[in-house]
C-alpha positions as a LaTeX table, in Angstrom:
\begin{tabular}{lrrr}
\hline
Residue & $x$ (\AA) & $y$ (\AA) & $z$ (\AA) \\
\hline
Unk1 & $-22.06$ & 105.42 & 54.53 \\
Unk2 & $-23.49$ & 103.45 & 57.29 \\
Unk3 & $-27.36$ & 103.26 & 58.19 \\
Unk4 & $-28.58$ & 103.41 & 61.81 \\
Unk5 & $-31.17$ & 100.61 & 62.31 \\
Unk6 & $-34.13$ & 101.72 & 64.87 \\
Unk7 & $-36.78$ & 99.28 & 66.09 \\
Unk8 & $-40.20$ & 99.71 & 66.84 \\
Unk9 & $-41.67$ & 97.72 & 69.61 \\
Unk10 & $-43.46$ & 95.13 & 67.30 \\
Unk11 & $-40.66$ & 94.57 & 65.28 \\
Unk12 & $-38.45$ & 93.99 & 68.73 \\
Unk13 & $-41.67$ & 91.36 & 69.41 \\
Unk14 & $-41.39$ & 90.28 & 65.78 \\
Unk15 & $-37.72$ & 89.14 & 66.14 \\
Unk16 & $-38.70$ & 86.69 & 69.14 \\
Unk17 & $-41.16$ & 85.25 & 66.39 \\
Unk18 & $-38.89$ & 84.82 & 63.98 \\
Unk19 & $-35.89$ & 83.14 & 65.92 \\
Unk20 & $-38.82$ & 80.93 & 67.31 \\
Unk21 & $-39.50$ & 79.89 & 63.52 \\
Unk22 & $-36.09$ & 80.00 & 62.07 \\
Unk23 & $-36.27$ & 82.70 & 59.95 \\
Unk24 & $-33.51$ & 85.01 & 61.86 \\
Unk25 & $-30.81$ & 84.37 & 59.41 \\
Unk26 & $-33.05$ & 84.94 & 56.03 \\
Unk27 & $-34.07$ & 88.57 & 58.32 \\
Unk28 & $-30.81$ & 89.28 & 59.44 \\
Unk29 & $-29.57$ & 89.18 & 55.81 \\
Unk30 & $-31.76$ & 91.86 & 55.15 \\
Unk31 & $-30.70$ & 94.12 & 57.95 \\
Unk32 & $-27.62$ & 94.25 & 57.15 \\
Unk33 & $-28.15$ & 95.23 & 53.55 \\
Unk34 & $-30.57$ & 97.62 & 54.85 \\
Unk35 & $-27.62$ & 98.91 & 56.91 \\
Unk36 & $-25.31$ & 99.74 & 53.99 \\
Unk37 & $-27.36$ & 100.68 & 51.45 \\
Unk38 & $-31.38$ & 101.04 & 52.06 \\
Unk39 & $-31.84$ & 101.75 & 48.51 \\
Unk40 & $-29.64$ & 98.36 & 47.20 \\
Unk41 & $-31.87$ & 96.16 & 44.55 \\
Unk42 & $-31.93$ & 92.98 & 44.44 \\
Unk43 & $-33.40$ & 91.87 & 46.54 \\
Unk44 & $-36.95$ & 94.09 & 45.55 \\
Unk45 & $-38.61$ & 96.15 & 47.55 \\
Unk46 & $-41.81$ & 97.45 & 47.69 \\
Unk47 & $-42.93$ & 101.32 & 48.33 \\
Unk48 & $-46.07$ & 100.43 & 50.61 \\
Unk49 & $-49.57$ & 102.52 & 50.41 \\
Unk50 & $-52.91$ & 102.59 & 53.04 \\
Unk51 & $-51.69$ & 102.47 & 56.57 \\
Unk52 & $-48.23$ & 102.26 & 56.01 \\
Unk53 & $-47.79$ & 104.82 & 53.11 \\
Unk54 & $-44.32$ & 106.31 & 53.12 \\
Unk55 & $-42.81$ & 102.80 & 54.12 \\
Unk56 & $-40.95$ & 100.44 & 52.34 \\
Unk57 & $-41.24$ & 95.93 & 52.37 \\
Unk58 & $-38.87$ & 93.17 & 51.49 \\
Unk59 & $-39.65$ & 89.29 & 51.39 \\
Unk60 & $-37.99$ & 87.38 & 54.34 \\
Unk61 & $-39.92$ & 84.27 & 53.02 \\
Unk62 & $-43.46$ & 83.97 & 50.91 \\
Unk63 & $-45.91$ & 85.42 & 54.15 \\
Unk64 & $-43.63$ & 87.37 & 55.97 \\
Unk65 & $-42.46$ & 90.86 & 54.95 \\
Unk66 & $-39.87$ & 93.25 & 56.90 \\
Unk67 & $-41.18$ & 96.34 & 56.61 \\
Unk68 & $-39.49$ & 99.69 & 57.00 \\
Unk69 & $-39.10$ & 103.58 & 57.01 \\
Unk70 & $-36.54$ & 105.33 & 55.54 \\
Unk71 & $-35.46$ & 108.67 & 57.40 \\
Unk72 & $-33.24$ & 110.20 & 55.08 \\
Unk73 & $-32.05$ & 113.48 & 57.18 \\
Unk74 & $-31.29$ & 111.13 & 60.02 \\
Unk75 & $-29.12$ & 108.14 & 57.94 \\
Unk76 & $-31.96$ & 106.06 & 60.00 \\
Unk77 & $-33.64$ & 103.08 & 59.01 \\
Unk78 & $-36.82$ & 102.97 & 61.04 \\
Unk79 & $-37.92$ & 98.94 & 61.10 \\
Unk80 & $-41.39$ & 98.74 & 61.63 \\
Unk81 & $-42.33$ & 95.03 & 61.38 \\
Unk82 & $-40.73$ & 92.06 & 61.11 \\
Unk83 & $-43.41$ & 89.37 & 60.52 \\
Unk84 & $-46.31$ & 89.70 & 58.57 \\
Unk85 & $-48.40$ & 92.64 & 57.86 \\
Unk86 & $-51.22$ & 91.89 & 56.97 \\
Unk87 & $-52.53$ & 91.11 & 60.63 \\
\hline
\end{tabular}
């Protein structure tokens, strides 16, 4: 089964960020896992709380986190941010 990836409009701002710091291949990497299998461990992920309760983060690197919402019903995989998220 195959995952439809959805971005937000910060996350679409977030890629320019990361291609700027040359972290689009460690990112990318994740997408596509997130495409196949949302669910697939390693790498971690981590169910979020607060703001961003129902959503989901992985590690691109130590400070920046792709973070992400999992619409089951919809095979969707709503990415919310791609640099840090703790701004």
């Amino acid at each position: 089964m195959s995952w439809t990836l959805v971005y937000t409009k910060q996350a679409k701002k977030d890629a320019k960020k990361l291609a700027k710091s040359n972290l689009k291949p460690a990112a990318q990497q994740i997408l596509d896992i997130l495409t196949s299998n949302p669910w697939q461990n390693p790498p971690p992920y981590e169910k979020l709380v607060g703001d961003l309760t129902g959503a989901y983060s992985r590690r691109i690197n130590l400070q920046h986190r792709l973070v992400y919402e999992v619409i089951e019903s919809e095979a969707t995989v709503k990415v919310i941010r791609m640099w840090t998220h703790y701004e």
